[in-house]
N, C-alpha and C positions, 0 to 999 in steps of 0.2 A: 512560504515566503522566506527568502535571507534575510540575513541579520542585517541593518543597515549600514554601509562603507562607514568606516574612521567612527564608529559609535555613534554619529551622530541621528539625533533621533527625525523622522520624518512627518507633520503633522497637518494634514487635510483640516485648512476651516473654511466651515461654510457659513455663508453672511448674506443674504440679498442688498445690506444697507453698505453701498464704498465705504464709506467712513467704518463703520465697524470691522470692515477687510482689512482695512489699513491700519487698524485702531492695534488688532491682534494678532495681525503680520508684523506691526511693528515689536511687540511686545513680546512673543514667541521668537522671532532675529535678535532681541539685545538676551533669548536667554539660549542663544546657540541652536535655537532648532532651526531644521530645513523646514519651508513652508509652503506650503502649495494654497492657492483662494480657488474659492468657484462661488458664484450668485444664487447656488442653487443645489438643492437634496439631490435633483435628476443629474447635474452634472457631476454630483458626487459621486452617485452609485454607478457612474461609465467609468469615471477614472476609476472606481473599486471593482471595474470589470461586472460590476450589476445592472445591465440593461432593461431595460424595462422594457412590455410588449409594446409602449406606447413610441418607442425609440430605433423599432425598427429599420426605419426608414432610415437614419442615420448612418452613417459608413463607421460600422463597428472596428473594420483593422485598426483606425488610429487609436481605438480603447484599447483594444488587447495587445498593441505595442505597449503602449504607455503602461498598462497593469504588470506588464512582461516585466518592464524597465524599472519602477518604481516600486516600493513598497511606502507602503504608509504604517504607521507604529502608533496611531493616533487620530482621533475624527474632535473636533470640535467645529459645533454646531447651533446656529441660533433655532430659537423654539420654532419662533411665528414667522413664517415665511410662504409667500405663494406658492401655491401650488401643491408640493407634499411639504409638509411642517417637520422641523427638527424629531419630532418623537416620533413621525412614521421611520424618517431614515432608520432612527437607535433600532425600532424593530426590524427594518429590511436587513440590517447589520447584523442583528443579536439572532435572527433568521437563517445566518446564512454559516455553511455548515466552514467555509473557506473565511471570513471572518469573523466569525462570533467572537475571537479572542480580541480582537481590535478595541481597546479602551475606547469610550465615546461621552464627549462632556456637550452638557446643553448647555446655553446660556440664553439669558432672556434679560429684556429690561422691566418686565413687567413680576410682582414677589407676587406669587398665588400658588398657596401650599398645596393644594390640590395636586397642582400640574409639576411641581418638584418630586412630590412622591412618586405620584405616573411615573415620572422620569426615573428615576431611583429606581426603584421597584421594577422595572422592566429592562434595566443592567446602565443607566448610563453610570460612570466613574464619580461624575461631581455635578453639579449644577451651579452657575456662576450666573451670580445679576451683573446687567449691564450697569454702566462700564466698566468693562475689565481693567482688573489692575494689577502691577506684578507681581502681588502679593497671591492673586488664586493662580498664574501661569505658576509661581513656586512650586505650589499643590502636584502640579502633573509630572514631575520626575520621580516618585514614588510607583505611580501607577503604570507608567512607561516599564521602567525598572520589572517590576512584581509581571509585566506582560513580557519580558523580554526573558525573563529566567522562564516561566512557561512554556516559553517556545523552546527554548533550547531543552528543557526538560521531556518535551514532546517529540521533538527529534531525534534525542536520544536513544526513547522508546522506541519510536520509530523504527529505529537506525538496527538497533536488537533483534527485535521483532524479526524486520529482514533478515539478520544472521541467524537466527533460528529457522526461519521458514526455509531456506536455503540447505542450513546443515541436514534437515530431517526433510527435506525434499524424495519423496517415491522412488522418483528418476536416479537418487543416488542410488539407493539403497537396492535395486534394482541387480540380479548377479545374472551376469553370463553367461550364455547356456551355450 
């Protein structure tokens, strides 16, 4: 994935409740981030280009544009939601060999230390009670940050890698007969 245009950073939340959409769209827009809602874990893992067998039937091009188009630098995510819940997404996420690195914050209204640890303990970045307030969106420009040198740290290697594989390529080294 590139780096996001003008720094700005890109963050996927996912909400079944409007008001909570709106709560943390709002609150992410007054701290500069681009923001994307969806009502749902399933609609999240299509824009993340993660389709599910259950979503076949859906016309995948318009995902794989959009994934093409977008990057996301960010997933926050309510726990309890129908259908797949906030902690199965963090695992399809922490799963997947093309996002793992994607920082992922749960939030919940409901304080049950059990389900905080789960969360933690299985890579999310932070867990937030509802309602959110600008004081925890603060929290996430560290984590953004810390995933954003990563990447370009990875890339780097990358980038190396390739100029090695190339220099000591067979094919060069290969003489004339």
């Amino acid at each position: 994935m590139a780096i996001a245009a003008d720094s700005q950073f890109h963050v996927l939340a996912v909400d079944d409740s409007r008001i909570d959409r709106m709560l943390i769209e709002s609150l992410l827009k007054t701290s500069s981030f681009h923001v994307t809602t969806v009502d749902s874990a399933t609609k999240a893992l299509k824009i993340l280009g993660l389709v599910e067998d259950d979503l076949r039937n859906f016309d995948t091009s318009v995902v794989s544009k959009f994934h093409q188009d977008v990057e996301v630098n960010m997933i926050i995510t309510d726990y309890c939601m129908p259908g797949m819940t906030g902690y199965d997404l963090l695992r399809k996420i922490k799963e997947s060999k093309s996002l793992k690195d994607i920082p992922v914050v749960i939030m919940s209204s409901e304080n049950v230390p059990s389900r905080i640890n789960r969360c933690l303990e299985e890579g999310a970045e932070e867990f937030f009670l509802k309602p959110v307030q600008q004081s925890d969106v603060n929290k996430l420009k560290p984590h953004l940050l810390k995933s954003r040198v990563k990447e370009e740290q990875d890339q780097l290697i990358n980038s190396k890698r390739k100029g090695m594989e190339q220099s000591y390529s067979p094919n060069k080294n290969r003489q004339k007969m």
